[in-house]
N, C-alpha and C positions, 0 to 999 in steps of 0.2 A: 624305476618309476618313482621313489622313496627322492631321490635326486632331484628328478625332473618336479615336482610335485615342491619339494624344498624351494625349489629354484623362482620357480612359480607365484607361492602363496604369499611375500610380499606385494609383487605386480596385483594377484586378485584381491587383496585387502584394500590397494590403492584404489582399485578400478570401482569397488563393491563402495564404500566411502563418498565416493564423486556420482556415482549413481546415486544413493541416497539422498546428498543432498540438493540433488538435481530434481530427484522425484518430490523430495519435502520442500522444495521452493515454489515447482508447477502444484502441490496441495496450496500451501499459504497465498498464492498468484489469485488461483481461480476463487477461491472462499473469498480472499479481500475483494475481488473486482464485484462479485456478487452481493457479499455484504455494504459494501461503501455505496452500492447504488442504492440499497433499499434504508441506508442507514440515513443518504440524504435527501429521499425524497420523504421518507418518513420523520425524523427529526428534523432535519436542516430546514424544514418550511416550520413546523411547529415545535419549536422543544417545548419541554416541561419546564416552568417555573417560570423564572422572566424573559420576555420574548427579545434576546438580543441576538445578533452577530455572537458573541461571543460565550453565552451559554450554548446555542446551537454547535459553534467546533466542539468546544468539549462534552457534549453529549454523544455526538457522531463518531467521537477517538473513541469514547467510551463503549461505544456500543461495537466497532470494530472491535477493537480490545478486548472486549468478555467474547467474541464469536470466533476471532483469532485462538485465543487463551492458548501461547507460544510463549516462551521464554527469549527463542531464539530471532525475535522479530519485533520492530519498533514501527510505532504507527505515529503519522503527525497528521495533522487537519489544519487548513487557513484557507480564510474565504477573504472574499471580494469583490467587488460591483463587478456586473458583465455588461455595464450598460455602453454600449457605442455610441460614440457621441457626434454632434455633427455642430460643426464649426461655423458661423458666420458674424460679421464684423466683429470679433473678436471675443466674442462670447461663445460659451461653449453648452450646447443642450443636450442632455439626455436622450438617448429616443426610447432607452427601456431601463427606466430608473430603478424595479422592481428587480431584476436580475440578479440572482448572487451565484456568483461562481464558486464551486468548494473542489480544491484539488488536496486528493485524500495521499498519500505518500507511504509506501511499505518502506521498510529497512529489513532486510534479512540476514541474520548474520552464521552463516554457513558451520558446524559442526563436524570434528574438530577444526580448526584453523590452519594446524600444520603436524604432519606425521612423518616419519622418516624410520621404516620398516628395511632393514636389513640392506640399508642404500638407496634404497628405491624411495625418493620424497613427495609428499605432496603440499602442497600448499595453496590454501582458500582463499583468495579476495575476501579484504573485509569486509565488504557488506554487499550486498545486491540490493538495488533499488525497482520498484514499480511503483508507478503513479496511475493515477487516477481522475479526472475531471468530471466535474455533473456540474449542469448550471440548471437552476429550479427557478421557478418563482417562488417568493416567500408567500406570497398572499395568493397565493391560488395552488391549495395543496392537489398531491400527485401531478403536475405539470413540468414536464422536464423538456429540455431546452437543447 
């Protein structure tokens, strides 16, 4: 059994490894997708301090970011008009000018990267990605889209 059990316990260190960060990604996946929704329709319609576009992203990273608090994961934010537009003679109108789309973006970067336990190797993809889309209104808070 001493043998068999030898022979073994690299394969379940690899197995044990790949579960881990399989489970610590479906954690980070489900907190971001929950957080980033509430992070933009609560901030992303009104931040704090000046009402831009672009204090809005960086409050929304930020507040992913402190609800995250992950070493092993990177968060980005970029918004932009959701308005569809509708074309004629050659001018182009708006038909929902108010519209901002924010697509929230995880990075996760898998723990260790690569092991090689008594022949038996693993090796992590650098990163894994999940995204995210909300489109809100800015001027008509909690409305989402």
């Amino acid at each position: 059994m001493t043998v068999e059990l030898a022979a073994m316990l690299p394969v379940i260190i690899v197995v044990a490894l790949i579960v881990y960060n399989l489970a610590k990604y479906a954690e980070v996946c489900s907190t971001f997708d929950r957080v980033s929704l509430d992070a933009a329709v609560s901030h992303g319609v009104s931040p704090s301090g000046s009402q831009s576009r672009g204090a809005a992203v960086s409050e929304i990273e930020g507040v992913i970011r402190k609800a995250l608090n992950s070493r092993a994961c990177d968060v980005t934010v970029s918004a932009s008009d959701a308005a569809s537009a509708v074309e004629k003679d050659g001018l182009t109108f708006p038909l929902t000018p108010l519209l901002t789309t924010y697509r929230c973006t995880l990075t996760f970067h898998p723990w260790p990267t690569t092991v090689s336990v008594a022949g038996v190797g693993y090796s992590a993809p650098l990163s894994l990605r999940h995204e995210r889309t909300i489109t809100v209104d800015r001027f008509r808070p909690g409305v989402v889209i």
